[in-house]
PDB file of the backbone (N, CA, C, O) and the ligand in Angstrom, with CONECT records:
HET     ZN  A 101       1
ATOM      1  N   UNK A   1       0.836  -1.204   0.000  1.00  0.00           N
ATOM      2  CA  UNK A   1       0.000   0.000   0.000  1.00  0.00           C
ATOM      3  C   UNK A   1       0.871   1.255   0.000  1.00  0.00           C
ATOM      4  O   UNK A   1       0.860   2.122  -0.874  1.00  0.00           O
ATOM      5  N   UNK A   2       1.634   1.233   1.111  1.00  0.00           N
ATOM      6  CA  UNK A   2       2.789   2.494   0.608  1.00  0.00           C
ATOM      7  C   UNK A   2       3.386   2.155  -0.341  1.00  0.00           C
ATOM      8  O   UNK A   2       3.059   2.982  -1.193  1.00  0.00           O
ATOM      9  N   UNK A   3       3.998   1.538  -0.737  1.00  0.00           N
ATOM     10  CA  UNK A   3       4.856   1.556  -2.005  1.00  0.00           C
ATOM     11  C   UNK A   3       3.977   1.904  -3.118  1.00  0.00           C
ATOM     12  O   UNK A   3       4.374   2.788  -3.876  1.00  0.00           O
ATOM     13  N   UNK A   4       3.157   1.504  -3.279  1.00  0.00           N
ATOM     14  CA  UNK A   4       1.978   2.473  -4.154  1.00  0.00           C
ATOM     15  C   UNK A   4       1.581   3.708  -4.344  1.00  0.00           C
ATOM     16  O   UNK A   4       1.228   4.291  -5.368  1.00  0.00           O
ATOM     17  N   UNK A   5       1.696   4.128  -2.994  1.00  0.00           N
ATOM     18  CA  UNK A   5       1.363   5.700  -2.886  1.00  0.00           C
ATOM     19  C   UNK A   5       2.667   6.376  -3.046  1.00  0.00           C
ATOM     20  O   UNK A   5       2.615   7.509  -3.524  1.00  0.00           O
ATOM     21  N   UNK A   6       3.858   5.885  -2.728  1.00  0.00           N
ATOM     22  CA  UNK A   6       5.130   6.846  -2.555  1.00  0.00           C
ATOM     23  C   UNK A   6       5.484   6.513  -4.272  1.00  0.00           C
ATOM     24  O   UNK A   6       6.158   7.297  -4.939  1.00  0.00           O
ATOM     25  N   UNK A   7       5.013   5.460  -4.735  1.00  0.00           N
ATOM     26  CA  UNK A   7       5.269   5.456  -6.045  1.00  0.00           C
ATOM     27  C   UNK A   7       4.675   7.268  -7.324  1.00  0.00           C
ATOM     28  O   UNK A   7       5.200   8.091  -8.074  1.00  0.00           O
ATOM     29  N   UNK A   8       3.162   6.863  -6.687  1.00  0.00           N
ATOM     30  CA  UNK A   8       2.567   7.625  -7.176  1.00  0.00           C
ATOM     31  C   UNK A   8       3.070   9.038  -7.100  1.00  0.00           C
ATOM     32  O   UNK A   8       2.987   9.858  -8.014  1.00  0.00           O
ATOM     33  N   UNK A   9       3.651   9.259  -5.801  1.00  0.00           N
ATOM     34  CA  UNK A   9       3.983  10.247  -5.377  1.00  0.00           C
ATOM     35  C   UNK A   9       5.280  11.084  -5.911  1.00  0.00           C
ATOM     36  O   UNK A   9       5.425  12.296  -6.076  1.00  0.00           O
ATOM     37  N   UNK A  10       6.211   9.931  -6.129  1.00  0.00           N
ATOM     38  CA  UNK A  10       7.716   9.970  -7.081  1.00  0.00           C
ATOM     39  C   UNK A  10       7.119  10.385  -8.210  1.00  0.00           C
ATOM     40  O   UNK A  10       7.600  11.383  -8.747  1.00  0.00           O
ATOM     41  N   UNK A  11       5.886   9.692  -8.861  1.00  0.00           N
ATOM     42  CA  UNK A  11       5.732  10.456 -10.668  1.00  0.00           C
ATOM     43  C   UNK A  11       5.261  11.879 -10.038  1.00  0.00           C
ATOM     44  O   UNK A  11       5.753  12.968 -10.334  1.00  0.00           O
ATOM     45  N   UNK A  12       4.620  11.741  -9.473  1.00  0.00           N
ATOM     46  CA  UNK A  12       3.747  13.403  -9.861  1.00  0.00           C
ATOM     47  C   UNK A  12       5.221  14.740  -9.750  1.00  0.00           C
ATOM     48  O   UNK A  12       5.446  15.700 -10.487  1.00  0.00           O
ATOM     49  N   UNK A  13       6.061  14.183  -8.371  1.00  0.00           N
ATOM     50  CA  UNK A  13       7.264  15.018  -8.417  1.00  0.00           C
ATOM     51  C   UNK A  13       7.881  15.004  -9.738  1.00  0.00           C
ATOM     52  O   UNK A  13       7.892  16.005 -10.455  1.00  0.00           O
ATOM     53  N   UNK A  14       8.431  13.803 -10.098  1.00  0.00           N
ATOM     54  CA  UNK A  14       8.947  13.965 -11.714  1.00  0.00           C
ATOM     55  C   UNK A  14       8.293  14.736 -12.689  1.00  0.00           C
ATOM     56  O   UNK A  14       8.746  15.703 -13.303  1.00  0.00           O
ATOM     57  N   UNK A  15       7.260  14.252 -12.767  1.00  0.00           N
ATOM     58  CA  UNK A  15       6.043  15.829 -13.873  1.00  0.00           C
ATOM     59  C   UNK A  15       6.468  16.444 -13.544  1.00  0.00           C
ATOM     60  O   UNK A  15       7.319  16.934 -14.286  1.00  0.00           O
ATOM     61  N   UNK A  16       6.309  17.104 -11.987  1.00  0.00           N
ATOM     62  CA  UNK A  16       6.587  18.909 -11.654  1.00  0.00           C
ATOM     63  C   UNK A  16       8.252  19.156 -11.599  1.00  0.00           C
ATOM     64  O   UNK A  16       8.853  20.126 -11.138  1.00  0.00           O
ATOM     65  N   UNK A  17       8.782  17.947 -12.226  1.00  0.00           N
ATOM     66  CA  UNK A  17      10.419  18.694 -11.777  1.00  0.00           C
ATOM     67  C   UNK A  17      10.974  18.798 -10.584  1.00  0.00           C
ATOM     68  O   UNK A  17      12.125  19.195 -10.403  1.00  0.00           O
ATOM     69  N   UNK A  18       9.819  18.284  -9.287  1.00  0.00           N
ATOM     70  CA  UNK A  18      10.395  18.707  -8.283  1.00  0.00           C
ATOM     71  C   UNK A  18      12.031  18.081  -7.578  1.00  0.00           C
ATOM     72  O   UNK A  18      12.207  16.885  -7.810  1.00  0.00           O
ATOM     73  N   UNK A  19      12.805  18.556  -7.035  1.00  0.00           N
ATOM     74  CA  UNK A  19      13.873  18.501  -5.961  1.00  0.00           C
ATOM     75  C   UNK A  19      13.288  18.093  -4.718  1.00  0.00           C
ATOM     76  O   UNK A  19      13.769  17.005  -4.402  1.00  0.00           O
ATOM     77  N   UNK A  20      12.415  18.524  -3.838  1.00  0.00           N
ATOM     78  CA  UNK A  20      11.901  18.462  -2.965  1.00  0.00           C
ATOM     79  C   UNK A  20      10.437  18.734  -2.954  1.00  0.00           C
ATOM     80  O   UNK A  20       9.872  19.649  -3.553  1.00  0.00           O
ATOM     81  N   UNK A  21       9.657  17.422  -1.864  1.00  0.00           N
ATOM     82  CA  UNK A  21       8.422  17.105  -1.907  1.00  0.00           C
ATOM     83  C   UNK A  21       8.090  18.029  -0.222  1.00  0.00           C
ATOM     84  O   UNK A  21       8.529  17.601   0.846  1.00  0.00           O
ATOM     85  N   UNK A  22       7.349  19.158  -0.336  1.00  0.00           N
ATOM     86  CA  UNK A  22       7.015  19.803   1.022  1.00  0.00           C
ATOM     87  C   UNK A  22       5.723  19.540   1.447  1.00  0.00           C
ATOM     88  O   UNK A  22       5.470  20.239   2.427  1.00  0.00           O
ATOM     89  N   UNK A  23       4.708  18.756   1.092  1.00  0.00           N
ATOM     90  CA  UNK A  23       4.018  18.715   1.335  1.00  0.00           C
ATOM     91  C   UNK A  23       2.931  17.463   0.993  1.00  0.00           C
ATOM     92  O   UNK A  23       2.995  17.137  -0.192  1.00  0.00           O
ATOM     93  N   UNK A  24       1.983  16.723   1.759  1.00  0.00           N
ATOM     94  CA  UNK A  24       1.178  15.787   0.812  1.00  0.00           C
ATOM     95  C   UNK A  24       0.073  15.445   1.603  1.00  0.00           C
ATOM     96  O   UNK A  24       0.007  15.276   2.821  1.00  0.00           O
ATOM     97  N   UNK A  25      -0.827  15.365   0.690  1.00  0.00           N
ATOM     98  CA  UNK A  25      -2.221  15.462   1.464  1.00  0.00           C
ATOM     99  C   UNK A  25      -3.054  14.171   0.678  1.00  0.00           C
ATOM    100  O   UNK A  25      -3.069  13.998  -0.541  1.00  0.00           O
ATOM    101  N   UNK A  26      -3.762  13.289   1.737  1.00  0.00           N
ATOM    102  CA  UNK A  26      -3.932  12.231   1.758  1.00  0.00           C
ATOM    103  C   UNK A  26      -5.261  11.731   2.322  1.00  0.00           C
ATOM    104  O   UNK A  26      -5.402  11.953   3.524  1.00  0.00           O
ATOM    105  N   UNK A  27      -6.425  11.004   1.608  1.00  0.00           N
ATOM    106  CA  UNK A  27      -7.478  10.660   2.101  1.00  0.00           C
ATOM    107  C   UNK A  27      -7.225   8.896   2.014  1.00  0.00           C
ATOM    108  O   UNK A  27      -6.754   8.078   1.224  1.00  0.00           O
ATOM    109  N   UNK A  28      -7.943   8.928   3.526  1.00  0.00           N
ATOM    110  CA  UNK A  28      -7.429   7.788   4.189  1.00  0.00           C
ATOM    111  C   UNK A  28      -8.945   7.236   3.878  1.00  0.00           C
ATOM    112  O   UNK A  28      -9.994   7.771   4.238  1.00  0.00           O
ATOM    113  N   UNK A  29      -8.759   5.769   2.954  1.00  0.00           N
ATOM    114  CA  UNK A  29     -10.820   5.128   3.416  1.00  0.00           C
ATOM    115  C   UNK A  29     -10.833   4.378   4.663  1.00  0.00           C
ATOM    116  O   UNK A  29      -9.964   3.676   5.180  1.00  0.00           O
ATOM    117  N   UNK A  30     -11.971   4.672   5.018  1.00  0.00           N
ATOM    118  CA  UNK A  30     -13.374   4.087   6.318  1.00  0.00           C
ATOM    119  C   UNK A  30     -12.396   2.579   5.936  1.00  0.00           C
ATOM    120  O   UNK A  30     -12.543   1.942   6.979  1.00  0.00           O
ATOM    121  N   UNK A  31     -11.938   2.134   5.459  1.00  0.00           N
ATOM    122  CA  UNK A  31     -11.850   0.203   5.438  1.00  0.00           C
ATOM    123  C   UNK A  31     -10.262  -0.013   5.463  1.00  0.00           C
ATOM    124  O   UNK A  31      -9.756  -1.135   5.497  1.00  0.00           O
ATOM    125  N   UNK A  32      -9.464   1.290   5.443  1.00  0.00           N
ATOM    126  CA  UNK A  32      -8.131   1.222   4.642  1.00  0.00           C
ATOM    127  C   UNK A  32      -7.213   0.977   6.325  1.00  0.00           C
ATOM    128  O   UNK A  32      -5.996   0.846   6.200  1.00  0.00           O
ATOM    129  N   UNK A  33      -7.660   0.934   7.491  1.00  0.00           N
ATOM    130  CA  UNK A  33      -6.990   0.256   8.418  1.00  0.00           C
ATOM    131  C   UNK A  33      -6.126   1.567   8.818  1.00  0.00           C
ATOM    132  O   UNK A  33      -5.022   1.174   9.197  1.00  0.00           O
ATOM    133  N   UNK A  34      -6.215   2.945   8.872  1.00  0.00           N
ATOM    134  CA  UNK A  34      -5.405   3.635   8.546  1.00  0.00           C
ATOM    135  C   UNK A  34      -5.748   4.987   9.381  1.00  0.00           C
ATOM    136  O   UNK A  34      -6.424   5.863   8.841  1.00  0.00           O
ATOM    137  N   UNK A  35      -5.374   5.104  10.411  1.00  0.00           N
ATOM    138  CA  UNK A  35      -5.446   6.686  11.368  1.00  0.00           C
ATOM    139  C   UNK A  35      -4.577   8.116  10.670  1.00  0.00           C
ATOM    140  O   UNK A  35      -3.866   8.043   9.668  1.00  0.00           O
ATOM    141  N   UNK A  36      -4.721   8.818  11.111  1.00  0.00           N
ATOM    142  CA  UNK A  36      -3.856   9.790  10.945  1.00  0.00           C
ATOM    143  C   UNK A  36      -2.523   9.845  11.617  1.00  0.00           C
ATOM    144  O   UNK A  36      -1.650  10.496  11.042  1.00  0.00           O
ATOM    145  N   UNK A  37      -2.256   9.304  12.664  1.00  0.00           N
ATOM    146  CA  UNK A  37      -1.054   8.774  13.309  1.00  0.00           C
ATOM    147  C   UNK A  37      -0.805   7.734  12.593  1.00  0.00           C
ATOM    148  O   UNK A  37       0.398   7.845  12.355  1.00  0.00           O
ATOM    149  N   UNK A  38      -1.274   6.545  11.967  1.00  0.00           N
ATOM    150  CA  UNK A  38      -1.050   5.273  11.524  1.00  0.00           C
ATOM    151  C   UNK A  38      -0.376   5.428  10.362  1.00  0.00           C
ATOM    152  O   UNK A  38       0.601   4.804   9.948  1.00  0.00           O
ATOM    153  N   UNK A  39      -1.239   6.688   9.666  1.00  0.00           N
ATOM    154  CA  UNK A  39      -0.413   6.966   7.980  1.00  0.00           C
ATOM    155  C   UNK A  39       1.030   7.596   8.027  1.00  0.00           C
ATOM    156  O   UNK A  39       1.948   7.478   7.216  1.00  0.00           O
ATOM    157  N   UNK A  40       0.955   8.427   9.425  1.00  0.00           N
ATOM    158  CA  UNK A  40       1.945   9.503   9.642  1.00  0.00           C
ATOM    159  C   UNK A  40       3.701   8.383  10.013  1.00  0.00           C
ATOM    160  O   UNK A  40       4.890   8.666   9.870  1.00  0.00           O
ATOM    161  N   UNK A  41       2.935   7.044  10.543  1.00  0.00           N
ATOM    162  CA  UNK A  41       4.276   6.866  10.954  1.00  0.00           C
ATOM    163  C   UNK A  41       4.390   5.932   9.625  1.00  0.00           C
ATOM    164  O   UNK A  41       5.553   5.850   9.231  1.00  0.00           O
ATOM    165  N   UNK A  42       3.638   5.361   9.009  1.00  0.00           N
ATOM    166  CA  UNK A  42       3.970   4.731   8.141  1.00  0.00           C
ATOM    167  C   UNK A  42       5.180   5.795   6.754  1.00  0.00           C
ATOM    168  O   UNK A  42       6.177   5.526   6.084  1.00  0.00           O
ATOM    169  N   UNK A  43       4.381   6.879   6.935  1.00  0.00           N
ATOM    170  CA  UNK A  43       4.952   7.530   5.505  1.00  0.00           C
ATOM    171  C   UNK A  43       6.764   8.389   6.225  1.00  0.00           C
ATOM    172  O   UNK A  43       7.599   9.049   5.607  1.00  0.00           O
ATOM    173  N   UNK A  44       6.734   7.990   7.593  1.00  0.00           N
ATOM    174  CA  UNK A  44       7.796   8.579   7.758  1.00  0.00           C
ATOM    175  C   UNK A  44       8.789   7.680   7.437  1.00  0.00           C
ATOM    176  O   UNK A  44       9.903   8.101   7.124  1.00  0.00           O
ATOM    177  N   UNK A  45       8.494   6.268   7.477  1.00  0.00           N
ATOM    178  CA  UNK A  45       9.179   5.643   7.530  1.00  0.00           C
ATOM    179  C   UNK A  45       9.762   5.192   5.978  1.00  0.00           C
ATOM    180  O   UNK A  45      10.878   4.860   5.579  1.00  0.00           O
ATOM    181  N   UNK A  46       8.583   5.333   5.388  1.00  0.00           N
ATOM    182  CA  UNK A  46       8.446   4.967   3.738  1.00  0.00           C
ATOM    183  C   UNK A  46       9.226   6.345   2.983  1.00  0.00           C
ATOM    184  O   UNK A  46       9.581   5.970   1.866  1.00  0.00           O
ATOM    185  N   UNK A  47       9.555   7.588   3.173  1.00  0.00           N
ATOM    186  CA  UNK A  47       9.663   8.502   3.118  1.00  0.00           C
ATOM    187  C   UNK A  47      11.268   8.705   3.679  1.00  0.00           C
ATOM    188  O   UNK A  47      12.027   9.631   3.393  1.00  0.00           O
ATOM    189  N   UNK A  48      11.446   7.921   4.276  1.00  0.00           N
ATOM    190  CA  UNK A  48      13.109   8.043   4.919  1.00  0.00           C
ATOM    191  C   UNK A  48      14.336   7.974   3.847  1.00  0.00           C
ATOM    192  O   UNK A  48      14.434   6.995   3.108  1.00  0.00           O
ATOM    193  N   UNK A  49      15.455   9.270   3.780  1.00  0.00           N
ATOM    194  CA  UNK A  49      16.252   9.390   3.118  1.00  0.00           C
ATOM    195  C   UNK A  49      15.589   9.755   1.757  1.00  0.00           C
ATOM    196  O   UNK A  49      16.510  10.199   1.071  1.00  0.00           O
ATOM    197  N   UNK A  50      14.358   9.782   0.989  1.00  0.00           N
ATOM    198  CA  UNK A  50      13.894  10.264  -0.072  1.00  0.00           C
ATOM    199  C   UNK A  50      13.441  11.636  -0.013  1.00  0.00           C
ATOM    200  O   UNK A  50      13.433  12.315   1.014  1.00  0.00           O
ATOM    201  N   UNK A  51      13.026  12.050  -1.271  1.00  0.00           N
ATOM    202  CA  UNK A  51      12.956  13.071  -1.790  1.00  0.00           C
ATOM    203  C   UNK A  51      11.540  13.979  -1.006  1.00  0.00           C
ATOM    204  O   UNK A  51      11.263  15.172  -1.129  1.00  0.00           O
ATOM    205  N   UNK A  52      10.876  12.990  -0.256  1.00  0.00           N
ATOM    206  CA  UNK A  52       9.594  13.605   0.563  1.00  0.00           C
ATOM    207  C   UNK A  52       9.830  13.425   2.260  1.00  0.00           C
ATOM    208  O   UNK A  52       9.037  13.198   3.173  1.00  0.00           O
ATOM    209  N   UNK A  53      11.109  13.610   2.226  1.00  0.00           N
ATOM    210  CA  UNK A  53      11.331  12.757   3.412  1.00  0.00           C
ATOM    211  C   UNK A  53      11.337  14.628   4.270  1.00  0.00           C
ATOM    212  O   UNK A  53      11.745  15.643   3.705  1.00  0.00           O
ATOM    213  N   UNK A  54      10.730  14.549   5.775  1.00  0.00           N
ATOM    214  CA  UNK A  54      10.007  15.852   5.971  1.00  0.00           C
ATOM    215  C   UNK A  54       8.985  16.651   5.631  1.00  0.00           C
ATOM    216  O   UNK A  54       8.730  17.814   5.943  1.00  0.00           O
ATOM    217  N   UNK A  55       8.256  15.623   4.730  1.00  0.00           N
ATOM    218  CA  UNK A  55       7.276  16.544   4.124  1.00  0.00           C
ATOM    219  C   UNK A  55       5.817  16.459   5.047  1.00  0.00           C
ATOM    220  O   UNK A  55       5.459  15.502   5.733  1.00  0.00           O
ATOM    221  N   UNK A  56       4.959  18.002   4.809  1.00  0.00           N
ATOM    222  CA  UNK A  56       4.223  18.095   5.877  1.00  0.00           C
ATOM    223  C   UNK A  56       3.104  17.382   5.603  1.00  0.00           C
ATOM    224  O   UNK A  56       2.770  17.528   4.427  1.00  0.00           O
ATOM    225  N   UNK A  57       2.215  16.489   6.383  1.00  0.00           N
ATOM    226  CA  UNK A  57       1.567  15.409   6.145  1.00  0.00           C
ATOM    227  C   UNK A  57      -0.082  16.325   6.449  1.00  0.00           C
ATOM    228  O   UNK A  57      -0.157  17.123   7.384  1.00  0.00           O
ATOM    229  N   UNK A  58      -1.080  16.100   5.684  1.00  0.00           N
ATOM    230  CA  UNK A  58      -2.338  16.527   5.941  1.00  0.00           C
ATOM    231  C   UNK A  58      -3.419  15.112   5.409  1.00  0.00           C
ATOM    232  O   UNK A  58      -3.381  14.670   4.261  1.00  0.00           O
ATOM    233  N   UNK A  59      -4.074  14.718   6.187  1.00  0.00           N
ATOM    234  CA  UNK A  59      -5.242  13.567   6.002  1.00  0.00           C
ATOM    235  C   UNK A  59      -6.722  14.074   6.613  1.00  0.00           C
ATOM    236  O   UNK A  59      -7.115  14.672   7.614  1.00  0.00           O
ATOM    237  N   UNK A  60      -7.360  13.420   5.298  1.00  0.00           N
ATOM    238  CA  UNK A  60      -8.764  13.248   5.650  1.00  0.00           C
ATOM    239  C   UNK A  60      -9.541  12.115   5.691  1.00  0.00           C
ATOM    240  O   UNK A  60      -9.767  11.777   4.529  1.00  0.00           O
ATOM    241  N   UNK A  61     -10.183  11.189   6.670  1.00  0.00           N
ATOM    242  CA  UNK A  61     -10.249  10.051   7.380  1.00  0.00           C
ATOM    243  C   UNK A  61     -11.779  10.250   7.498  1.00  0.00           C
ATOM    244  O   UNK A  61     -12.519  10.982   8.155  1.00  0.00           O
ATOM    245  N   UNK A  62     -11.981   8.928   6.240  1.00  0.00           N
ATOM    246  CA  UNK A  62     -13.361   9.378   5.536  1.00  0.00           C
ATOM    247  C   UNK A  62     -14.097   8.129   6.636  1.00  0.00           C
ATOM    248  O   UNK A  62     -13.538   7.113   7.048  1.00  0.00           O
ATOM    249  N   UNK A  63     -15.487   8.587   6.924  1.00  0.00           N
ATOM    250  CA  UNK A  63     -15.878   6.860   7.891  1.00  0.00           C
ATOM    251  C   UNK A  63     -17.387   6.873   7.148  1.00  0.00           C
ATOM    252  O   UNK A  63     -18.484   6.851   7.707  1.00  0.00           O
ATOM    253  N   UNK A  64     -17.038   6.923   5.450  1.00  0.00           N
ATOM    254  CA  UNK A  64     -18.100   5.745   4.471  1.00  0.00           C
ATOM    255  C   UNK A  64     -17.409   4.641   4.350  1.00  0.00           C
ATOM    256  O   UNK A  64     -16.301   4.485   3.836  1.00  0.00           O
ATOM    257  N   UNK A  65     -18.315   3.653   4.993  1.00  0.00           N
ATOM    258  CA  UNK A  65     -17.174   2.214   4.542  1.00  0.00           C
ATOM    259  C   UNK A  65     -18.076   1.421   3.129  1.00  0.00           C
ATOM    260  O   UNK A  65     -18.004   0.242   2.781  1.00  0.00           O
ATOM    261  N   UNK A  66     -19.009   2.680   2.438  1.00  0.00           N
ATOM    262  CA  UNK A  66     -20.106   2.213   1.195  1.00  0.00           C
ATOM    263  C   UNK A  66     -19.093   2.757   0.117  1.00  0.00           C
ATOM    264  O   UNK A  66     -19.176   2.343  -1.039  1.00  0.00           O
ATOM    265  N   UNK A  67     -18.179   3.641   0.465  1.00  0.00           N
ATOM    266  CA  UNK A  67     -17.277   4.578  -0.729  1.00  0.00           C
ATOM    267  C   UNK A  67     -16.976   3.216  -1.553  1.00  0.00           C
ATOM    268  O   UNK A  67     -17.002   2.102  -1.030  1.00  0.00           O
ATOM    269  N   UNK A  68     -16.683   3.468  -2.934  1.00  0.00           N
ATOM    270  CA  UNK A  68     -15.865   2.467  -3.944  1.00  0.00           C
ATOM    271  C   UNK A  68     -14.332   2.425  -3.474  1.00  0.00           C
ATOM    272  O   UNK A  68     -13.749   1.349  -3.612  1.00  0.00           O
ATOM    273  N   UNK A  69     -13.502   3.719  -2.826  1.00  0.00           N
ATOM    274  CA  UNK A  69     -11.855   3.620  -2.578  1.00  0.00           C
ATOM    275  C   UNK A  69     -12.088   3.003  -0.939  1.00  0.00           C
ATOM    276  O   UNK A  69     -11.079   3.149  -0.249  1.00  0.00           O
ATOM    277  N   UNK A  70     -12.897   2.549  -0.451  1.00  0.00           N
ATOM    278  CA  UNK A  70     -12.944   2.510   1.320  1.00  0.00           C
ATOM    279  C   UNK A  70     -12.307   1.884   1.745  1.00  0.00           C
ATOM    280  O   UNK A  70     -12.268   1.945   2.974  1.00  0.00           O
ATOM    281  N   UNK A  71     -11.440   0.928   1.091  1.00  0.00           N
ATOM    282  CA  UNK A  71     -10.376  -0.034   1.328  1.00  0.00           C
ATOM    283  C   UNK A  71      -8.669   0.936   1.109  1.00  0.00           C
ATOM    284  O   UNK A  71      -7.524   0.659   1.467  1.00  0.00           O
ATOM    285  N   UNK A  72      -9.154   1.899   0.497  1.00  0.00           N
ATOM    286  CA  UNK A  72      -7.741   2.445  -0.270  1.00  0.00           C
ATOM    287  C   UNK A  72      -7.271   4.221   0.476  1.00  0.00           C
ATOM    288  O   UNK A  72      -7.923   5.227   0.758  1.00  0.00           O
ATOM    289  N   UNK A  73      -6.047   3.892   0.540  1.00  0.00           N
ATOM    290  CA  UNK A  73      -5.455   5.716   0.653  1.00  0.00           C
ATOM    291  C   UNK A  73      -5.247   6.357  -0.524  1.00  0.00           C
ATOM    292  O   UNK A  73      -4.196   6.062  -1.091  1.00  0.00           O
ATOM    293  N   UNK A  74      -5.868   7.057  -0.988  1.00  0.00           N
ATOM    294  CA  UNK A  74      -5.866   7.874  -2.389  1.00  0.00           C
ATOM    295  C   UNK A  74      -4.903   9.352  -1.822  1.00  0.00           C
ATOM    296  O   UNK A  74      -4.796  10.032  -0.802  1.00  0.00           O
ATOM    297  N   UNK A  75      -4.151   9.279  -3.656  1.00  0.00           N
ATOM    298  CA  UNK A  75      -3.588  10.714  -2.953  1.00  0.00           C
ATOM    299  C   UNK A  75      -4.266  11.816  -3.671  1.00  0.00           C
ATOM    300  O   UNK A  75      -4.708  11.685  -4.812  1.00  0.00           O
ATOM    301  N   UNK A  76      -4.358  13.184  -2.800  1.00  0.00           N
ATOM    302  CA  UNK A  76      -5.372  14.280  -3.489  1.00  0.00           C
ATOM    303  C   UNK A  76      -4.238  15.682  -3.754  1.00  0.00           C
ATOM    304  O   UNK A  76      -4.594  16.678  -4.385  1.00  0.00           O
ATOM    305  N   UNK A  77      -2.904  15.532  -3.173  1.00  0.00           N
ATOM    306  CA  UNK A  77      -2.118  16.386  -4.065  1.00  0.00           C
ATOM    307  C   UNK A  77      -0.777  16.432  -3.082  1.00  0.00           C
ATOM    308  O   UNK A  77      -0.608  15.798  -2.040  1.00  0.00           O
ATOM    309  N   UNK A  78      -0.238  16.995  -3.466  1.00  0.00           N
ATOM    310  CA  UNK A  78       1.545  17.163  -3.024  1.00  0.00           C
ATOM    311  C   UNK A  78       1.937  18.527  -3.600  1.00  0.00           C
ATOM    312  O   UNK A  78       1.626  18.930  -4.720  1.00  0.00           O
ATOM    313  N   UNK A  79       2.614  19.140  -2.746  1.00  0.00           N
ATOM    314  CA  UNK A  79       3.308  20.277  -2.940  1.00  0.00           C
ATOM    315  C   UNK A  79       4.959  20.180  -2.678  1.00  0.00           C
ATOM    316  O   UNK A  79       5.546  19.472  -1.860  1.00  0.00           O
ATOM    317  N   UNK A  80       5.498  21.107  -3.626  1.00  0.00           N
ATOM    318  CA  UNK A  80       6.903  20.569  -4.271  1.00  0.00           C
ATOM    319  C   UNK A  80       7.885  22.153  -4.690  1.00  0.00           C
ATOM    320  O   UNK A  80       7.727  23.084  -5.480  1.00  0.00           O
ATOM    321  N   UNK A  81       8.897  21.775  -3.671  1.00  0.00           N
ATOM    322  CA  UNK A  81      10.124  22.352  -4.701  1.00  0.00           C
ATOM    323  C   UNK A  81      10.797  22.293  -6.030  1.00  0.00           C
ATOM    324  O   UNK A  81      11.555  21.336  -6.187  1.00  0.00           O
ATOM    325  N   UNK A  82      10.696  22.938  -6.786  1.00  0.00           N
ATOM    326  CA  UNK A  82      11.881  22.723  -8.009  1.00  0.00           C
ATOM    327  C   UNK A  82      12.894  23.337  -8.184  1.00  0.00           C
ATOM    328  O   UNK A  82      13.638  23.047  -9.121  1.00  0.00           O
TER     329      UNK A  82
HETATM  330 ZN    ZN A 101       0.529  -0.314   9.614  1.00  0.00          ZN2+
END
């Protein structure tokens, strides 16, 4: 599941050119097993020595567990140095 998202996260920096990832904002689904502390330590860890590594973490921690993503952490944007 992280490696998915930090994947995702590596292209969108590549599009923007970025050097550094400052920011990333993240909706967590009702089914996805996943707190705002839970994502936070996960992505620090997933995030270590890379290019988002420090970056400021913002989540929204949806509780439809009827959503189609309710199993999934979708990402809704990242903000970036170039
Ligand atoms: Zn975990």
């Amino acid at each position: 599941m992280m490696r998915g998202l930090m994947r995702k996260i590596e292209e969108v920096a590549a599009e923007q050119r970025a050097t550094r990832i400052t920011a990333v904002d993240v909706w967590l689904g009702a089914l996805s097993h996943m707190s705002d502390g839970h994502f936070r330590e996960h992505f620090v860890q997933a995030s270590a020595d890379g290019i988002a590594e420090g970056a400021t973490i913002s989540t929204e921690l949806s509780d439809d567990i009827t959503h189609p993503n309710a199993e999934d952490v979708l990402l809704r944007g990242i903000e970036v140095e170039t």
